[in-house]
PDB file of N, CA, C and O in Angstrom:
ATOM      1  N   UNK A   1     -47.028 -30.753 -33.415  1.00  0.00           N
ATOM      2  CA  UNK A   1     -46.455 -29.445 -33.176  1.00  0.00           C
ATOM      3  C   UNK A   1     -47.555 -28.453 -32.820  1.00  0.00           C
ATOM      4  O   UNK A   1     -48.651 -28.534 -33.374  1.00  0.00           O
ATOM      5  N   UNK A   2     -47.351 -27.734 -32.119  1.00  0.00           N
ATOM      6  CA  UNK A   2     -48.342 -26.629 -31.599  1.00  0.00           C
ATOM      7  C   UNK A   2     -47.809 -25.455 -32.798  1.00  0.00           C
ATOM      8  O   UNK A   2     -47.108 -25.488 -33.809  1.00  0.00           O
ATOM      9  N   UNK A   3     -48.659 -24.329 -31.967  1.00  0.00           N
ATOM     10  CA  UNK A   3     -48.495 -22.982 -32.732  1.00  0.00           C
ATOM     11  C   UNK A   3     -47.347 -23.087 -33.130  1.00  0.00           C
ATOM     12  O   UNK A   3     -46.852 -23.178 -32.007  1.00  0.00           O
ATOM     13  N   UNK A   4     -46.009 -23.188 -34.169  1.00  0.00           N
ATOM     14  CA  UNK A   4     -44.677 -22.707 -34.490  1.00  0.00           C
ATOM     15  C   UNK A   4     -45.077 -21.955 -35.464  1.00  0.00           C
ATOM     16  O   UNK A   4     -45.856 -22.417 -36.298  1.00  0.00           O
ATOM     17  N   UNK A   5     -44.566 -20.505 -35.551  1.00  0.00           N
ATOM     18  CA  UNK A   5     -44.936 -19.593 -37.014  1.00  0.00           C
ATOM     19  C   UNK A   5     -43.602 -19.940 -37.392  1.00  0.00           C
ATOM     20  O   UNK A   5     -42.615 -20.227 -36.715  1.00  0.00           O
ATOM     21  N   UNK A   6     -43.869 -19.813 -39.133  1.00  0.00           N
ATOM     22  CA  UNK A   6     -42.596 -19.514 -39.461  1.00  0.00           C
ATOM     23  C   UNK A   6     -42.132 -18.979 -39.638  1.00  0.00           C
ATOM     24  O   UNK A   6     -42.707 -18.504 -40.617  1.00  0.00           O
ATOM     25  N   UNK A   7     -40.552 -17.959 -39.396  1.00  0.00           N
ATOM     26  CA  UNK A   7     -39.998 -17.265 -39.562  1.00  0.00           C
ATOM     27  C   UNK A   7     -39.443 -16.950 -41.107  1.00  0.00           C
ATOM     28  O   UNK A   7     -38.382 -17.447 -41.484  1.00  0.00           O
ATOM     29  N   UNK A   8     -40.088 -16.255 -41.803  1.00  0.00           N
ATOM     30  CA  UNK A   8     -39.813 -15.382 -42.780  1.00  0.00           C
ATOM     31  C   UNK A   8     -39.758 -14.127 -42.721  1.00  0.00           C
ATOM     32  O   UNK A   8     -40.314 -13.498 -41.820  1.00  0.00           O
ATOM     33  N   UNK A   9     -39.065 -13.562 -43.692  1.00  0.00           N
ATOM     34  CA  UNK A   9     -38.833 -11.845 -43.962  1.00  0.00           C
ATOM     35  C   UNK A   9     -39.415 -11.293 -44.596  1.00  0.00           C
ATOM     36  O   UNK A   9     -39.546 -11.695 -45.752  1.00  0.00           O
ATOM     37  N   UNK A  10     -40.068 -10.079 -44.167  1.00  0.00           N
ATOM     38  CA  UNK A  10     -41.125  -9.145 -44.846  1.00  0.00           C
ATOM     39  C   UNK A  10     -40.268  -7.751 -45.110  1.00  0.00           C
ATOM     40  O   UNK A  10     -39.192  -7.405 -44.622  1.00  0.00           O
ATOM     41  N   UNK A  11     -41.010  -7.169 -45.924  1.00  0.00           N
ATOM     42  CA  UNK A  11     -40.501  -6.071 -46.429  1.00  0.00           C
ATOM     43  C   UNK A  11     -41.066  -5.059 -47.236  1.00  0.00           C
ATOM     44  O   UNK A  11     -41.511  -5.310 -48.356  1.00  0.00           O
ATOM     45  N   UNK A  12     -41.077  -3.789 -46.674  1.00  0.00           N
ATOM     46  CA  UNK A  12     -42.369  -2.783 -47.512  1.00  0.00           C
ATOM     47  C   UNK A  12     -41.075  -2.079 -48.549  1.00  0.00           C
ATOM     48  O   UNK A  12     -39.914  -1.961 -48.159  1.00  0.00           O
ATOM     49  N   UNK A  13     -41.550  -1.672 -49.878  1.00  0.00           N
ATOM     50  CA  UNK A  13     -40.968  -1.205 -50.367  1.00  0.00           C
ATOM     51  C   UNK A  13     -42.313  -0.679 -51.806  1.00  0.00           C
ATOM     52  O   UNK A  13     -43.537  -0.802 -51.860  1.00  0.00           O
ATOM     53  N   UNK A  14     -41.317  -0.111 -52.735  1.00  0.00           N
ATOM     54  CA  UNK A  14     -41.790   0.856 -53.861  1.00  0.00           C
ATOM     55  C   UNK A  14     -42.035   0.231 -55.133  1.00  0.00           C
ATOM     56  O   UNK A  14     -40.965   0.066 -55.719  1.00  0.00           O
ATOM     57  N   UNK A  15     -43.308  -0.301 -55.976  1.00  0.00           N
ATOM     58  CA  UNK A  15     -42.792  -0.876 -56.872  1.00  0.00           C
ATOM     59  C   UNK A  15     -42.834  -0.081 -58.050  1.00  0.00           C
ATOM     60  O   UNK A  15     -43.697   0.689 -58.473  1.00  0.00           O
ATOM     61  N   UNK A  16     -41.380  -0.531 -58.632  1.00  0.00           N
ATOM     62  CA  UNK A  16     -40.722   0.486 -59.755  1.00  0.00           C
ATOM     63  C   UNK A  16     -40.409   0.088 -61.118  1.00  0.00           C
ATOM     64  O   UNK A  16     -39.768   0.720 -61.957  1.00  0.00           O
ATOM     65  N   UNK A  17     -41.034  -1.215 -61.227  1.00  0.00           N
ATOM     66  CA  UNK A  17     -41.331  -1.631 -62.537  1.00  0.00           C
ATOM     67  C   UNK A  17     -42.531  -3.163 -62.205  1.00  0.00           C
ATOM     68  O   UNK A  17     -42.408  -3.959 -61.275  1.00  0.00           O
ATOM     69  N   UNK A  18     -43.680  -3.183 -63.349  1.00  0.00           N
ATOM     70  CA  UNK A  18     -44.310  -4.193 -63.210  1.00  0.00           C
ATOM     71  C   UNK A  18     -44.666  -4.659 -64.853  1.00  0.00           C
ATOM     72  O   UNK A  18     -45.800  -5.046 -65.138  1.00  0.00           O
ATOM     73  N   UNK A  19     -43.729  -4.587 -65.741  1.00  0.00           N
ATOM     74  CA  UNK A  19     -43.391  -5.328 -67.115  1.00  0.00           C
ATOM     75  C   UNK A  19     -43.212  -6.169 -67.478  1.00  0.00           C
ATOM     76  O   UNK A  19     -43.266  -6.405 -68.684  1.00  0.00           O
ATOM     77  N   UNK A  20     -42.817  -7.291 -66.287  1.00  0.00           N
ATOM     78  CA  UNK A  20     -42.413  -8.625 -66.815  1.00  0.00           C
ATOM     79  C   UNK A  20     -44.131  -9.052 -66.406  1.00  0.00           C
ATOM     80  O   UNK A  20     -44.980  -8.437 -65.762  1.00  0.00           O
ATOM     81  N   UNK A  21     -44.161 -10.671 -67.259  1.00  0.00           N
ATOM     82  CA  UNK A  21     -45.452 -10.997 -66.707  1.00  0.00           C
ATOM     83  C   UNK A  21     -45.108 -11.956 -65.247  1.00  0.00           C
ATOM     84  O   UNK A  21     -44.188 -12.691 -64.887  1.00  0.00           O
ATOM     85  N   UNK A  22     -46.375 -11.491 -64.679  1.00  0.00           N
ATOM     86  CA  UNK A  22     -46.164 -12.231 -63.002  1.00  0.00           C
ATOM     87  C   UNK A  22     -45.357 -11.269 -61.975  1.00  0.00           C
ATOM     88  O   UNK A  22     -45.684 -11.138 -60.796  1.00  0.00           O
ATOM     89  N   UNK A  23     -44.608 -10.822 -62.390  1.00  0.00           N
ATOM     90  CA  UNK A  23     -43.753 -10.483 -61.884  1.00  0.00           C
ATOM     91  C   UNK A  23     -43.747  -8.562 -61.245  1.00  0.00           C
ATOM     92  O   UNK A  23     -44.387  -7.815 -61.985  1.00  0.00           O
ATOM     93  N   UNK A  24     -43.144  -7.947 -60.116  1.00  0.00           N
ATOM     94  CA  UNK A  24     -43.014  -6.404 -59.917  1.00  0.00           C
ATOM     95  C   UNK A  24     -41.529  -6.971 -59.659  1.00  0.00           C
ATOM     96  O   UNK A  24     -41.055  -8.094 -59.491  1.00  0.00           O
ATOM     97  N   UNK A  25     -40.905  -5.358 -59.719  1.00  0.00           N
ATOM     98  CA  UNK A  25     -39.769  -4.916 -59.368  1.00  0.00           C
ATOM     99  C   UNK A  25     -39.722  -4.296 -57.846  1.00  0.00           C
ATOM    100  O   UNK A  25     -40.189  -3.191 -58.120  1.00  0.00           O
ATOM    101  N   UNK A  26     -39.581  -4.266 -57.023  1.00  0.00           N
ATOM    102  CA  UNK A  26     -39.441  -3.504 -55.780  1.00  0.00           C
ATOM    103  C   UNK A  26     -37.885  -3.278 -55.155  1.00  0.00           C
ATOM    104  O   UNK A  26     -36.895  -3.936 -54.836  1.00  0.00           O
ATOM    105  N   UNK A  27     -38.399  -1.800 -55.211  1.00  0.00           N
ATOM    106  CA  UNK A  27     -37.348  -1.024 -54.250  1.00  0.00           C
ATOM    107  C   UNK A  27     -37.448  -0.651 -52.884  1.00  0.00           C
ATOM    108  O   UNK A  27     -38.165   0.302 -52.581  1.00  0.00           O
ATOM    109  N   UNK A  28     -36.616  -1.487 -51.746  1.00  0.00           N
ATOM    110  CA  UNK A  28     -36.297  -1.560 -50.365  1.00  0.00           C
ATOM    111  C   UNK A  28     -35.699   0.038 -50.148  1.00  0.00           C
ATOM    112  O   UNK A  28     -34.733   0.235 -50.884  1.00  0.00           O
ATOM    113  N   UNK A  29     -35.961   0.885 -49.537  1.00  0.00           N
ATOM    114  CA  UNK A  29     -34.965   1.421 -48.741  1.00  0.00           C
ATOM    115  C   UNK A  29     -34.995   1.558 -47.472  1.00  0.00           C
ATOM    116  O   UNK A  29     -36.077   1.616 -46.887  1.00  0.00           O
ATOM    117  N   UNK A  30     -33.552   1.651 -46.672  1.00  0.00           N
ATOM    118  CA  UNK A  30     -33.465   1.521 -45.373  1.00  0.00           C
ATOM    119  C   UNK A  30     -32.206   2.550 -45.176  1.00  0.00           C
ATOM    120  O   UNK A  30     -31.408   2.880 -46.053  1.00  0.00           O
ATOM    121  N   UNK A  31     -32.221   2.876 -44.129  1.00  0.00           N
ATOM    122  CA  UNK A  31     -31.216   4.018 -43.418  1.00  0.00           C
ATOM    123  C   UNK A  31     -30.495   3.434 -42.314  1.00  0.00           C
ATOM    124  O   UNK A  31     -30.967   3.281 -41.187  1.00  0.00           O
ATOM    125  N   UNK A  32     -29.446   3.147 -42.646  1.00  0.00           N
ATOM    126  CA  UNK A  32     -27.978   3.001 -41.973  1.00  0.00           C
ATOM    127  C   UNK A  32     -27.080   3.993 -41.520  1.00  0.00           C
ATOM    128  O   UNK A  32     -26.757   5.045 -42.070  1.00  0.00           O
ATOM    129  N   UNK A  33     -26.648   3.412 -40.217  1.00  0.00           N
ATOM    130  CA  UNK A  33     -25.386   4.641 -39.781  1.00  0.00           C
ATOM    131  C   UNK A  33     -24.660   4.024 -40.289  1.00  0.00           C
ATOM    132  O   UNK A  33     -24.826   2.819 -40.477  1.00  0.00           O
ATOM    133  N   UNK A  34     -23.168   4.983 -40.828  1.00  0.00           N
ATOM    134  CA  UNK A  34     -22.275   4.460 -41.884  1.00  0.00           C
ATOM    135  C   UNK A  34     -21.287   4.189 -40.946  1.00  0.00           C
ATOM    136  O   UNK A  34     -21.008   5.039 -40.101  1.00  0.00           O
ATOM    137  N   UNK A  35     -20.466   2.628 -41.003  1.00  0.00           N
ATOM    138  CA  UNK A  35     -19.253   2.149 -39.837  1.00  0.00           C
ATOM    139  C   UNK A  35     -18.292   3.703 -39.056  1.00  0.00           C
ATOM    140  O   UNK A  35     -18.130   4.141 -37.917  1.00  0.00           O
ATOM    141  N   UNK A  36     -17.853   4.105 -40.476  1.00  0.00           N
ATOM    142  CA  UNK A  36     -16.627   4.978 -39.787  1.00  0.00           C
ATOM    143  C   UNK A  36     -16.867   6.285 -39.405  1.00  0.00           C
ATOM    144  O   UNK A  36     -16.325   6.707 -38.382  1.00  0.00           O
ATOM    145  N   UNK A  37     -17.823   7.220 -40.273  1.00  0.00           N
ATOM    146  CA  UNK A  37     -18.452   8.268 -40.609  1.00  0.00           C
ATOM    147  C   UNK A  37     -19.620   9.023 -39.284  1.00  0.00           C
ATOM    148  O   UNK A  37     -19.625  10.180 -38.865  1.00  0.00           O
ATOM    149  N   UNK A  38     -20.301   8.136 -38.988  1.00  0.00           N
ATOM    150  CA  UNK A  38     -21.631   7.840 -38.325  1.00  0.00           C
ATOM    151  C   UNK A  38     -22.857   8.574 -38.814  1.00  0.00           C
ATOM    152  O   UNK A  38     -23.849   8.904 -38.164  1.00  0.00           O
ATOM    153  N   UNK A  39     -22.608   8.747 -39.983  1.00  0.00           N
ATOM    154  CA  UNK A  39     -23.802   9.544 -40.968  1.00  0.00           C
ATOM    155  C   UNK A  39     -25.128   8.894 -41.191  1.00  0.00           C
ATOM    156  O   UNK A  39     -25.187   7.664 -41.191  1.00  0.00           O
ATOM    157  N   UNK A  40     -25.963   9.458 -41.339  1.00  0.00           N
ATOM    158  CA  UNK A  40     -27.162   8.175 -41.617  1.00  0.00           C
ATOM    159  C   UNK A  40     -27.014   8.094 -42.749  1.00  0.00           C
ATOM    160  O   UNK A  40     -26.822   9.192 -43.270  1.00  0.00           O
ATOM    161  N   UNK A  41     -27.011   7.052 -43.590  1.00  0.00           N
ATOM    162  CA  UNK A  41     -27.052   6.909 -44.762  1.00  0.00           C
ATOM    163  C   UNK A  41     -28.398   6.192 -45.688  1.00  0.00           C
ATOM    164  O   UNK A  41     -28.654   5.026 -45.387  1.00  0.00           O
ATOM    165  N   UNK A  42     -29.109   6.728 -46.600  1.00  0.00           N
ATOM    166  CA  UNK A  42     -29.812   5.927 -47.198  1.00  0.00           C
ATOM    167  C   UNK A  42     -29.585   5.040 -48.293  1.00  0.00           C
ATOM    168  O   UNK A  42     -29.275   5.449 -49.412  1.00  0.00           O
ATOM    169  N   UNK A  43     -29.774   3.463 -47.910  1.00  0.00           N
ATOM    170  CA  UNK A  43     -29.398   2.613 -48.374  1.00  0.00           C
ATOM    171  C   UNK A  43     -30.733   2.034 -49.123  1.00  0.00           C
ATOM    172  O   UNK A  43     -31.817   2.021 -48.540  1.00  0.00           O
ATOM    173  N   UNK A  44     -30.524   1.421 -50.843  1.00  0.00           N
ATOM    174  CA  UNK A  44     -31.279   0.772 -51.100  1.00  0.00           C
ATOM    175  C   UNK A  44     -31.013  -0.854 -52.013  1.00  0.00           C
ATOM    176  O   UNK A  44     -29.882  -1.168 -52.383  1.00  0.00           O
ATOM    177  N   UNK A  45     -31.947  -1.541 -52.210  1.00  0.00           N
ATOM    178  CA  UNK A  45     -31.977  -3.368 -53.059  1.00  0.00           C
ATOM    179  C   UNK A  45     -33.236  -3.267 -53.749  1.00  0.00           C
ATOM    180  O   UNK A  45     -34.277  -2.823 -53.265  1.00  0.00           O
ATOM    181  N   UNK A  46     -33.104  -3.617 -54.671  1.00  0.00           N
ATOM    182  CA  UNK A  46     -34.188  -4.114 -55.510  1.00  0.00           C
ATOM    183  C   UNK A  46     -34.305  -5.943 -55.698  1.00  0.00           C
ATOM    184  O   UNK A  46     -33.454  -6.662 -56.222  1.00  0.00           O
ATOM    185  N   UNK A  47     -35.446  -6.316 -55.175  1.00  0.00           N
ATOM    186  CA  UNK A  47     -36.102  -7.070 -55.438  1.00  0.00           C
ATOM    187  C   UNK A  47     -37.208  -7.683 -56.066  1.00  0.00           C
ATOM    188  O   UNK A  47     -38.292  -7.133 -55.873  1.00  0.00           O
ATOM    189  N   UNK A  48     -37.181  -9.000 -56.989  1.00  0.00           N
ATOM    190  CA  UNK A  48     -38.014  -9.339 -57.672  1.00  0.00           C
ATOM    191  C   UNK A  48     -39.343 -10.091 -57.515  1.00  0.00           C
ATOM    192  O   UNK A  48     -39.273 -11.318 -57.601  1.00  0.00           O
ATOM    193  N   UNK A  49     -40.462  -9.571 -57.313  1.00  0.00           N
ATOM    194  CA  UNK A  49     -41.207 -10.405 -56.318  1.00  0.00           C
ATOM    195  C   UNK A  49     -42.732 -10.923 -57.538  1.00  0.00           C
ATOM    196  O   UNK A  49     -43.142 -10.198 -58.444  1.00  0.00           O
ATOM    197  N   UNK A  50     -43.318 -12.356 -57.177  1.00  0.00           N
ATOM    198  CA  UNK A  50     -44.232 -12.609 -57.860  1.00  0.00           C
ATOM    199  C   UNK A  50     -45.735 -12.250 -57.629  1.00  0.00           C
ATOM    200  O   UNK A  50     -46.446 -12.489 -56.653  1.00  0.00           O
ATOM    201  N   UNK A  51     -46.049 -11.540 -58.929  1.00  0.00           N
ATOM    202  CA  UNK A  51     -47.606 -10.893 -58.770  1.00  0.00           C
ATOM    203  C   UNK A  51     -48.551 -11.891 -59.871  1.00  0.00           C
ATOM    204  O   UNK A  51     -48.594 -11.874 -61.101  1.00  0.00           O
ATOM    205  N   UNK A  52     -49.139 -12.593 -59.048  1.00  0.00           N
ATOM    206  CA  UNK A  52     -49.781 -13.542 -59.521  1.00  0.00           C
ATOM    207  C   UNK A  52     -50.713 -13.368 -60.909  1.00  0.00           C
ATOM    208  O   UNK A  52     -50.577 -13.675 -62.093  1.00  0.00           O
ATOM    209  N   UNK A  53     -51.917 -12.584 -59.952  1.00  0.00           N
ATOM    210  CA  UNK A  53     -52.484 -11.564 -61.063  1.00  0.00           C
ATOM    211  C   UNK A  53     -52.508 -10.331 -61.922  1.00  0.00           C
ATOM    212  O   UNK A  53     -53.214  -9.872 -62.820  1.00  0.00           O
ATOM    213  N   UNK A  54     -51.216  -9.932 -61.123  1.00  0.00           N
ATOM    214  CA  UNK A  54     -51.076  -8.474 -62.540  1.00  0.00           C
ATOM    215  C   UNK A  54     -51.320  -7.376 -61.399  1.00  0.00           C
ATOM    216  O   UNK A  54     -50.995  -6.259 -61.802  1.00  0.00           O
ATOM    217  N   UNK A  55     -51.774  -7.387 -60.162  1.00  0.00           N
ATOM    218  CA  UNK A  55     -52.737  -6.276 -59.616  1.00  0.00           C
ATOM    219  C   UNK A  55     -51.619  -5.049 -59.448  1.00  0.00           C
ATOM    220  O   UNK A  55     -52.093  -3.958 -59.765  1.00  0.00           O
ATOM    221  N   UNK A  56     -50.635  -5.023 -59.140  1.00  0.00           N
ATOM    222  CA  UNK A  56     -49.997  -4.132 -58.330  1.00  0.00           C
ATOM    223  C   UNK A  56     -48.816  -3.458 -59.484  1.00  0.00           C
ATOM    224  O   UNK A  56     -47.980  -4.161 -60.051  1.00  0.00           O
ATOM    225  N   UNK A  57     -48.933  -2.177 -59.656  1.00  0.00           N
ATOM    226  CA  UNK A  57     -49.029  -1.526 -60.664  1.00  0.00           C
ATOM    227  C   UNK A  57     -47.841  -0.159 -60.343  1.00  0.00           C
ATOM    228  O   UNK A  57     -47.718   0.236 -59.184  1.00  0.00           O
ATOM    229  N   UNK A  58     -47.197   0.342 -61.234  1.00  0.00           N
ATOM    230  CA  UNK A  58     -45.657   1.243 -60.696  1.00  0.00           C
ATOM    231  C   UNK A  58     -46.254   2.537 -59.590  1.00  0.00           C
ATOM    232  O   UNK A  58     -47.352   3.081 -59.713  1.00  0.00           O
ATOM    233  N   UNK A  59     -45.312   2.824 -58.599  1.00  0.00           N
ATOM    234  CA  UNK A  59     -45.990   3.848 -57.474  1.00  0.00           C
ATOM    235  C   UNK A  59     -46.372   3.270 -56.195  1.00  0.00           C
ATOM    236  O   UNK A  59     -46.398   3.885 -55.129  1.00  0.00           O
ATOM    237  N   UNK A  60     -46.807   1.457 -56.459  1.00  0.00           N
ATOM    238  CA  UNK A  60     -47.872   1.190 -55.523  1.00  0.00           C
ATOM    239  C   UNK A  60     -46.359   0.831 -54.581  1.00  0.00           C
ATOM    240  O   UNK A  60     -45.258   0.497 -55.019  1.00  0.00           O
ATOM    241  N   UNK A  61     -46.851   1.070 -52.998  1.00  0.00           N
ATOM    242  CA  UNK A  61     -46.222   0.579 -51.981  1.00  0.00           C
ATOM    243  C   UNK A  61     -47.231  -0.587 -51.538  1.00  0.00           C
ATOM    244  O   UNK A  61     -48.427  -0.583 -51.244  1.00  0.00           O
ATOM    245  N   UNK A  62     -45.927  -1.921 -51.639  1.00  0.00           N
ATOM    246  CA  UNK A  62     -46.632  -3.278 -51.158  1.00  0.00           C
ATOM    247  C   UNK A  62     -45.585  -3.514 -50.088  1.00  0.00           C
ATOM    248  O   UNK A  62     -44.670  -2.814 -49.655  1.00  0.00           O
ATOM    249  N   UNK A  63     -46.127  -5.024 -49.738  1.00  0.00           N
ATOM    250  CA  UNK A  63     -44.995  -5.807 -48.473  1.00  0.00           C
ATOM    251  C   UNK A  63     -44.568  -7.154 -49.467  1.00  0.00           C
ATOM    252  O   UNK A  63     -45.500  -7.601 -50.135  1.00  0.00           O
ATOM    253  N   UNK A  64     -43.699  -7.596 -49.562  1.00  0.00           N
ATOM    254  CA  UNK A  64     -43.243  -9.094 -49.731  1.00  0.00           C
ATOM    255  C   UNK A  64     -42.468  -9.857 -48.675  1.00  0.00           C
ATOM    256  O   UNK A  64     -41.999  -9.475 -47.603  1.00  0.00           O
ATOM    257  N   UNK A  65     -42.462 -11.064 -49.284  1.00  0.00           N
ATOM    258  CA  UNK A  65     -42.014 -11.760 -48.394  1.00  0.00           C
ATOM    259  C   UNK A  65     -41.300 -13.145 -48.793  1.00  0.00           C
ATOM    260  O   UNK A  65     -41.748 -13.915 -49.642  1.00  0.00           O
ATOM    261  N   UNK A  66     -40.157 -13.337 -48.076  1.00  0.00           N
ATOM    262  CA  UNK A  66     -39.542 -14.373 -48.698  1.00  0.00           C
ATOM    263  C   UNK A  66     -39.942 -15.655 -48.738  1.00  0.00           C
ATOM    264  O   UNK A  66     -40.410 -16.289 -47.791  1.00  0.00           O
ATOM    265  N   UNK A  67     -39.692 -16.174 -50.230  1.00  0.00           N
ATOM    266  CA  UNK A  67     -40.420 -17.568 -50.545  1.00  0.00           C
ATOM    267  C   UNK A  67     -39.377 -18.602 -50.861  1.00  0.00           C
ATOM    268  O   UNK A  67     -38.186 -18.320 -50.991  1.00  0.00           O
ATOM    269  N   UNK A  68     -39.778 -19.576 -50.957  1.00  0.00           N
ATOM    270  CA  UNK A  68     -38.866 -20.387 -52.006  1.00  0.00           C
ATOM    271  C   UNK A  68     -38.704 -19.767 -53.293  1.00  0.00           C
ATOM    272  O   UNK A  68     -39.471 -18.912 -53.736  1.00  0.00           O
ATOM    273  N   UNK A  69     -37.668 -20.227 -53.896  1.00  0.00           N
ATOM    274  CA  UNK A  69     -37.321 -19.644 -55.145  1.00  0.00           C
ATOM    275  C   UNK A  69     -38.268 -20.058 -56.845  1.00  0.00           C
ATOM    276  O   UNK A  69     -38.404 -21.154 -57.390  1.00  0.00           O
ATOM    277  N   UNK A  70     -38.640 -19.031 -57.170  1.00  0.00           N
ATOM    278  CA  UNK A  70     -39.609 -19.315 -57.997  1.00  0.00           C
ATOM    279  C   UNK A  70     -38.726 -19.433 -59.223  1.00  0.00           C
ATOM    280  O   UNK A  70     -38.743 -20.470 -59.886  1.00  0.00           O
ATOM    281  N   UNK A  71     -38.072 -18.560 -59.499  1.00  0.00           N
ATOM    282  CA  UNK A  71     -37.262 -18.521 -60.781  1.00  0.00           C
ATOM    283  C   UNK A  71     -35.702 -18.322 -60.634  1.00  0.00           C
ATOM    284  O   UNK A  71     -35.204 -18.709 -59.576  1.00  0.00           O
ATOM    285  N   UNK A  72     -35.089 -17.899 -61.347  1.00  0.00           N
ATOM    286  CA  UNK A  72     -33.330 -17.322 -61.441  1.00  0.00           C
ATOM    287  C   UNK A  72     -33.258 -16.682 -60.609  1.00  0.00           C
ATOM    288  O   UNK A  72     -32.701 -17.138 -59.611  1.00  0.00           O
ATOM    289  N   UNK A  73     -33.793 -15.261 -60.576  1.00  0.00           N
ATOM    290  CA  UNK A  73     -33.915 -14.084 -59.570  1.00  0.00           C
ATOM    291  C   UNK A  73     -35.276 -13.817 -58.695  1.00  0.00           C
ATOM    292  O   UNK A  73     -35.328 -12.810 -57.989  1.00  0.00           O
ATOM    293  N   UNK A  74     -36.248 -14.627 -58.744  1.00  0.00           N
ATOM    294  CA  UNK A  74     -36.944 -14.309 -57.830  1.00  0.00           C
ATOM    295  C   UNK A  74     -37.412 -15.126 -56.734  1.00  0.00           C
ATOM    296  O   UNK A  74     -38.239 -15.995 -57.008  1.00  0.00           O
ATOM    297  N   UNK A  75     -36.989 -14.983 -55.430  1.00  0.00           N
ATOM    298  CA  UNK A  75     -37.692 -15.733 -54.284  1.00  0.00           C
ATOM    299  C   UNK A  75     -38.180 -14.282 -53.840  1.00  0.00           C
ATOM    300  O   UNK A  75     -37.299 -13.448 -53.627  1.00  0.00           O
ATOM    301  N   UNK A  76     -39.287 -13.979 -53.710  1.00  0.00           N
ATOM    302  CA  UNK A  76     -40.234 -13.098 -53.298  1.00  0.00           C
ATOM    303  C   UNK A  76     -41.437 -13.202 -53.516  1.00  0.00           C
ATOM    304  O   UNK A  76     -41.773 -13.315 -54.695  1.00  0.00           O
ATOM    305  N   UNK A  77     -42.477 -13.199 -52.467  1.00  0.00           N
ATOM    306  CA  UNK A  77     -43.874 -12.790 -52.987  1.00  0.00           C
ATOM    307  C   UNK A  77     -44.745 -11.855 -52.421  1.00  0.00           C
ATOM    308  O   UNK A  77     -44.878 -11.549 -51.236  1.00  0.00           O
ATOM    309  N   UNK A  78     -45.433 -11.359 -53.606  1.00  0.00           N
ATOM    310  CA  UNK A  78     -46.443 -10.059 -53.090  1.00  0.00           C
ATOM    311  C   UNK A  78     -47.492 -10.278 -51.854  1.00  0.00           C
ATOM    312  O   UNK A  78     -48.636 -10.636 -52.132  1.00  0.00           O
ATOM    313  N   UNK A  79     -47.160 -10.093 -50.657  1.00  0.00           N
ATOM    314  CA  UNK A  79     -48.362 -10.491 -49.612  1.00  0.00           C
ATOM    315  C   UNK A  79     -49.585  -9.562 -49.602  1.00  0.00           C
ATOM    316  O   UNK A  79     -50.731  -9.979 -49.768  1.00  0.00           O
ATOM    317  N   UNK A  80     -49.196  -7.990 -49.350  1.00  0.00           N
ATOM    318  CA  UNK A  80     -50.193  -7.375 -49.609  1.00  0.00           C
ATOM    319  C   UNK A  80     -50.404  -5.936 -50.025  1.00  0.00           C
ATOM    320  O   UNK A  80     -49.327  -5.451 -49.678  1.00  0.00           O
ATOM    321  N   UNK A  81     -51.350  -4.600 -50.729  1.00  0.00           N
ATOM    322  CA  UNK A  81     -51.153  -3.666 -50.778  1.00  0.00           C
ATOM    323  C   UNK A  81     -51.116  -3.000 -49.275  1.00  0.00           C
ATOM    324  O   UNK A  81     -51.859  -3.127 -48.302  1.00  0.00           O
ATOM    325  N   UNK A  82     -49.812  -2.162 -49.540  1.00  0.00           N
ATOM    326  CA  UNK A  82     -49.678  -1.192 -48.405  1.00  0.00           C
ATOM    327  C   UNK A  82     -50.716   0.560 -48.613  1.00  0.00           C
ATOM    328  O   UNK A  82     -51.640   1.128 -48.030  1.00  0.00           O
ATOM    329  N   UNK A  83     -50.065   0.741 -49.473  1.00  0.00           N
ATOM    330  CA  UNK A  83     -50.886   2.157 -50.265  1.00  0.00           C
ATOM    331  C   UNK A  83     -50.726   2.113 -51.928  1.00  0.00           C
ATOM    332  O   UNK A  83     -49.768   1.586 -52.493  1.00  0.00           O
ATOM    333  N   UNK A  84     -51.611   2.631 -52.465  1.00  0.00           N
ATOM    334  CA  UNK A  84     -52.028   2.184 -53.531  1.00  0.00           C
ATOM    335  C   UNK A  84     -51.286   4.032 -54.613  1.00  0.00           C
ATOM    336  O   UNK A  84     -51.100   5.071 -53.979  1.00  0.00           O
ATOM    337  N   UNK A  85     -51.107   3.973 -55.670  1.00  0.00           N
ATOM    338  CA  UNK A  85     -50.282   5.477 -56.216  1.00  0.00           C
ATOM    339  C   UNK A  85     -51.109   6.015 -56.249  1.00  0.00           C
ATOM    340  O   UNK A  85     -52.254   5.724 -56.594  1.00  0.00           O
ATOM    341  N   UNK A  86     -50.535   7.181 -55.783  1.00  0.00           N
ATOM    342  CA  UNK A  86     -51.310   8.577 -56.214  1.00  0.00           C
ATOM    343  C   UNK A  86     -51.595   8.702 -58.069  1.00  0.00           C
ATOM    344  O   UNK A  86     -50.803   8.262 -58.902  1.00  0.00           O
ATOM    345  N   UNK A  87     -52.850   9.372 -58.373  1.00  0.00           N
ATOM    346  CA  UNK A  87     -53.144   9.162 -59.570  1.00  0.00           C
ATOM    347  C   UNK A  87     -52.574  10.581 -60.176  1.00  0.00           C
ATOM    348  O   UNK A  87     -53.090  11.633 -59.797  1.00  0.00           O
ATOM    349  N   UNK A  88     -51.257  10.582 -61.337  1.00  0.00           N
ATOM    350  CA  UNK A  88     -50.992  11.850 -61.599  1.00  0.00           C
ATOM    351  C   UNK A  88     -51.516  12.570 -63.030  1.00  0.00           C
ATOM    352  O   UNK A  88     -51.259  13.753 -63.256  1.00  0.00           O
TER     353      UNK A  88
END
């Protein structure tokens, strides 16, 4: 086989909890026009994605990306920091 990439899904989002071990919480949002309405609407999912080492910490904007399924709820993994939190 030559070059074939594989097609997986990436996704920048917010992470909004990092309590479990291994593991962040991330929040997707995306903006939809609504079917009947034609409003933009902001739409969001939370996803469970695996942080190997601990690094990525509540505030931080990362990317994941879909994996095989690691656990119950999580096929996701942390690929990389996007921006790191503001320190308050």
């Amino acid at each position: 086989m030559s070059d074939t990439k594989k097609l997986t899904r990436t996704l920048i989002g917010k992470v909004v909890s990092d309590k479990r071990a291994k593991t962040v919480t991330v929040l997707v949002e995306r903006r939809v026009k609504h079917a009947l309405y034609g409003k933009i609407v902001s739409m969001s999912s939370k996803y469970h994605a695996h942080d190997e080492k601990g690094e990525y910490h509540l505030g931080d904007i990362i990317e994941i990306t879909e994996s095989r399924p690691l656990s119950k709820t999580k096929n996701w993994v942390v690929t990389k920091l996007v921006q790191k939190a503001a320190i308050v």
